[in-house]
N, C-alpha and C positions, 0 to 999 in steps of 0.2 A: 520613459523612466529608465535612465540610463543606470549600467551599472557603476558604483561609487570607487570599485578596488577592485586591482586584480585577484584581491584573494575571496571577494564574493564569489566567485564565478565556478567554485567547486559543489558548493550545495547546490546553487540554483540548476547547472549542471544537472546533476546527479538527480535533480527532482525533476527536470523536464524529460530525460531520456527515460527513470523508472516507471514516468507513469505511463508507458507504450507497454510495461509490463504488468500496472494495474488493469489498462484494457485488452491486456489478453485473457489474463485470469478470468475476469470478470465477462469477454465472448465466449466461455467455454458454456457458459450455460445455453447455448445457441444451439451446440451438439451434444447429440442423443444421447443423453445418457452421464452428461458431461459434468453435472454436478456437484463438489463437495470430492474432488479427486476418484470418482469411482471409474469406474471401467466402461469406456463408450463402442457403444454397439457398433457391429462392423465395420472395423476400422481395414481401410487401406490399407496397402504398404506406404502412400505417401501419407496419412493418419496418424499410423504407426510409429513414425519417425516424429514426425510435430510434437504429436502426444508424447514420446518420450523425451525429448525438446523441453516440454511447457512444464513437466515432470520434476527434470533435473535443476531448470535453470528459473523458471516461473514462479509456480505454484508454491508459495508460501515462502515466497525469496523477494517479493519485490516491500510488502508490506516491513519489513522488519527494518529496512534502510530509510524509511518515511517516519516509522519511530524513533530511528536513531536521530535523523534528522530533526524533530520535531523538540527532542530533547538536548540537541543543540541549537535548539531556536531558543527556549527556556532561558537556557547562561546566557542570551546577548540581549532577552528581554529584560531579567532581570537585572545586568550592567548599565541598562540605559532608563528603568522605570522603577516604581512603587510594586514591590507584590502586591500591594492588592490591585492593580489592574493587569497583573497575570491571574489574580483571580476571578476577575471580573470577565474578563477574557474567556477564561476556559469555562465558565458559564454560559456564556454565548454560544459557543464552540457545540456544546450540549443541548442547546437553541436549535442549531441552523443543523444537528446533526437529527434532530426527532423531525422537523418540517425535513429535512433530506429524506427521511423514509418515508414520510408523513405521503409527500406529495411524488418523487420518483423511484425511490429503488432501495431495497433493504439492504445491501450491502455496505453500512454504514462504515464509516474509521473517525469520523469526526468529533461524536458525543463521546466515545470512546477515550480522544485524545485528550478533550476539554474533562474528560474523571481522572486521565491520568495526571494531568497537571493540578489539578487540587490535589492529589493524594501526594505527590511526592514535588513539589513544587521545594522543599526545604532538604529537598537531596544534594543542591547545589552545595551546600555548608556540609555534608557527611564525607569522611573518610574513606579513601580508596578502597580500603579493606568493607568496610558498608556496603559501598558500590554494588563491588563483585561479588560480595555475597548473597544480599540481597538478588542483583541479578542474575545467579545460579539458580538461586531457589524460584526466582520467577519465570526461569526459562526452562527447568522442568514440571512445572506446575501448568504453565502455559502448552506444553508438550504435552502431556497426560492427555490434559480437556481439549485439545484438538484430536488428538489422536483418536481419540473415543469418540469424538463429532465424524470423522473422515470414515472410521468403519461402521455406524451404524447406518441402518437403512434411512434412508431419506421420508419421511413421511409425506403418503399423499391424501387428501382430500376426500372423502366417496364424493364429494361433488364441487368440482374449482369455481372460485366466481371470474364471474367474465364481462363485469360491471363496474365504473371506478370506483363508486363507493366501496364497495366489497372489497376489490384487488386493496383499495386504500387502508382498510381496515386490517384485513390480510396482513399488509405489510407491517403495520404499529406493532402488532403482536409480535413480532419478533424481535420488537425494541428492547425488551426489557431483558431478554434473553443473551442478543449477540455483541449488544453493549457492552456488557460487562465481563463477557467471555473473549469479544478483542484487547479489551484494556488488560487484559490479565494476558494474554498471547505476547502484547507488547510492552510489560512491563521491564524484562531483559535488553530489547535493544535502544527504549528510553531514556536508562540508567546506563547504560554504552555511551549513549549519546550525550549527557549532560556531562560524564567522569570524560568525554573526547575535546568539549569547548573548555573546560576547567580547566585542563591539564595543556592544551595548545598542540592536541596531536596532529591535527594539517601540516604542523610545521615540521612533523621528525619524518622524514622521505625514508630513512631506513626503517620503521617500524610502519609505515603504509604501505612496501614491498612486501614483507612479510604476511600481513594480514591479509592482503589482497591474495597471495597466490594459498596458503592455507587456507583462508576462509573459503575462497571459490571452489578449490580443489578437495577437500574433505568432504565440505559441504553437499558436493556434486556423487560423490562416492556417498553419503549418507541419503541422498533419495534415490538410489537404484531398487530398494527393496518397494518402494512408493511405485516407481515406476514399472513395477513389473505388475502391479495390481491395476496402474489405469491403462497398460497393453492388452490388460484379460490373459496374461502368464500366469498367476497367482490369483485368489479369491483376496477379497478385502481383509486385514488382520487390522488390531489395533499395535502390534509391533511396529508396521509398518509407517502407523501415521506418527505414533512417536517419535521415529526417529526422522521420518521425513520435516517434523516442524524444527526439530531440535538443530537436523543442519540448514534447515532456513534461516535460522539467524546468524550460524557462520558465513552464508552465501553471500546474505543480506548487508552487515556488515564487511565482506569484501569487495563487494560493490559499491561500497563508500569508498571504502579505500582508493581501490582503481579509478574511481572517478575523478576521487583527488590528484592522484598521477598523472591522469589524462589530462586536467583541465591546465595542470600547468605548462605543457607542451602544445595546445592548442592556440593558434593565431584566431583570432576573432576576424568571421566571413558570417555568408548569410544563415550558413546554417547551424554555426554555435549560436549565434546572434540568437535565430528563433527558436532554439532549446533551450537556453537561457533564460528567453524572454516566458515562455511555456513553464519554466521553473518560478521565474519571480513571481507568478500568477498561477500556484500552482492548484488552488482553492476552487478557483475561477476554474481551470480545465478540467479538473475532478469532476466539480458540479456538470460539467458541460457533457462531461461521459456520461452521467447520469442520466440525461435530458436524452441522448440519443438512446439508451438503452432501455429506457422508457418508451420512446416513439418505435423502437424494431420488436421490445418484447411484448409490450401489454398483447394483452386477447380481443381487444376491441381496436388495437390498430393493425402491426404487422404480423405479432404472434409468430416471432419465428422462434419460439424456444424452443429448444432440442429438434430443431426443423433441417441444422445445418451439418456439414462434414466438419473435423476438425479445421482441416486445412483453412475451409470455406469461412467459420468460424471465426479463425487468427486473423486472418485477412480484412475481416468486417472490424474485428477488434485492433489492427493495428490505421486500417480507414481512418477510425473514430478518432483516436490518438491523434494521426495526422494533420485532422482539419482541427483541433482544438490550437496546437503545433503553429498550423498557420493564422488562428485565429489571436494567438496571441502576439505574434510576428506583426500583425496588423496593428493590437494597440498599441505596443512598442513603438512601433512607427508613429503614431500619432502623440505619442507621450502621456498615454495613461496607463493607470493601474489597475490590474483586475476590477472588477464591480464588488465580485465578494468578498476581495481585499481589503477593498474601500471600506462597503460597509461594515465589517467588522472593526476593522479601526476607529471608526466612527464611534458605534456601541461601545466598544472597549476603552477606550482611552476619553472620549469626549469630558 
């Protein structure tokens, strides 16, 4: 599945490299304490450092550019199809996202993505002014209900199951919950992302300089007060989670940017080739972090949750990334499409 244009090659890009920062996020839960950005126990000095690392540049930085993205996938569905099989789509999307918790791991983005495309699917037709309004008010809204989620205590169980049934059950319950508490986190940088394919900002390199070095660098300044809570410097506040979400989506969106910059200086070799290829199937590698986070977390197999150091942690989480990386480096080579790709297209458009 070759790619068609050189100017594909900045999303898929951008989507094969960020998700090394969906599976870091997502290994933090491996170390002690590492949950939901709080503060993990006994940290190294080389901990220390990661942790403030995962802090600035991770934790709630990588998900905001997969929205942006996803809502510039929207404007090039909609240039080539019928809405209603964007909507048929993101009903599916809300399908494969309920069996994703269903069967490996509550850390859902998919049912999430498939409500935000029914709700705002007709943004494409709304005025600039619309856009950013709307997207202000969704990116402090989005902010609050994080914020508040980051500093309250984590609930535990007086008794965890450690059965699949149970763990399976377990996990549904939070369906109804963090579904619709991500689609609201990511309503700002979806409505980024549709008013970005609309308007043809890939193509203005002065106004992708700009966002890139603002967005990363503000942004980066806006989670130091985050990061001094997951060092164990400061007690958990909900000030802190505020502001850490709000420069997520600055980070997040300059991470698009840069990406864009990068990919038009990059010569194609083996290794764009399989971050590319790990982008165009970016569904497929997602699911496939799942699988493995399933096989190291459950209680009934390796149960290493909160078993690890950070460092120990990143390393397993950037592993995972890798061999998805290579995994799709292989279909490439064979000239297929993801499987989850597939199927969805299938369901969707058939």
């Amino acid at each position: 599945m070759q790619l068609s244009t050189r100017r594909d090659l900045a999303p898929d890009l951008a989507r094969g490299v960020m998700l090394s920062l969906i599976a870091l996020a997502h290994a933090q839960f491996l170390a002690d304490g590492g949950a939901f950005g709080g503060a993990v126990a006994s940290l190294s000095a080389a901990d220390t450092v990661v942790q403030a690392l995962l802090t600035l540049f991770v934790d709630s930085r990588g998900y905001p550019l997969f929205a942006a993205l996803f809502g510039y996938g929207m404007v090039l569905i909609l240039r080539r199809r019928d809405p209603r099989q964007l909507r048929k789509r993101s009903l599916w999307l809300i399908v494969f996202g309920f069996l994703h918790v269903l069967l490996l791991f509550p850390g859902d983005i998919l049912a999430s993505y498939g409500l935000l495309a029914l709700c705002f699917a007709g943004a494409v037709h709304w005025s600039s002014r619309r856009i950013f309004v709307t997207a202000g008010i969704g990116a402090v809204l989005g902010a609050v209900v994080y914020g508040f989620v980051m500093s309250s205590p984590m609930p535990v169980p007086d008794v965890a199951p450690t059965d699949p049934l149970s763990m399976a059950l377990m996990r549904v319950t939070t369906f109804p919950f963090l579904t619709p508490m991500n689609a609201i986190m990511s309503i700002c940088p979806l409505l980024i992302g549709i008013w970005a394919a609309r308007e043809r900002v890939l193509e203005n390199t002065a106004l992708l300089r700009r966002v890139a070095s603002i967005g990363i660098g503000v942004g980066a300044l806006g989670g130091i007060p985050q990061t001094l809570v997951t060092t164990g410097v400061v007690a958990s506040n909900v000030g802190a989670g505020v502001l850490h979400t709000l420069s997520g989506y600055a980070v997040g969106i300059g991470y698009g940017a840069l990406f864009t910059l990068i990919a038009r200086r990059l010569r194609s070799g083996p290794v764009v080739t399989a971050l590319v290829a790990c982008g165009q199937r970016s569904l497929t590698c997602y699911l496939a972090q799942s699988v493995a986070w399933f096989v190291i977390a459950e209680p009934y197999l390796f149960n290493l949750v909160g078993q690890l150091s950070v460092v120990s942690a990143s390393l397993v989480g950037l592993g995972v990334w890798a061999v998805t990386v290579l995994g799709a480096a292989w279909l490439d080579r064979a000239g297929r499409s993801g499987p989850a790709e597939s199927l969805l297209r299938r369901l969707s458009y058939s």
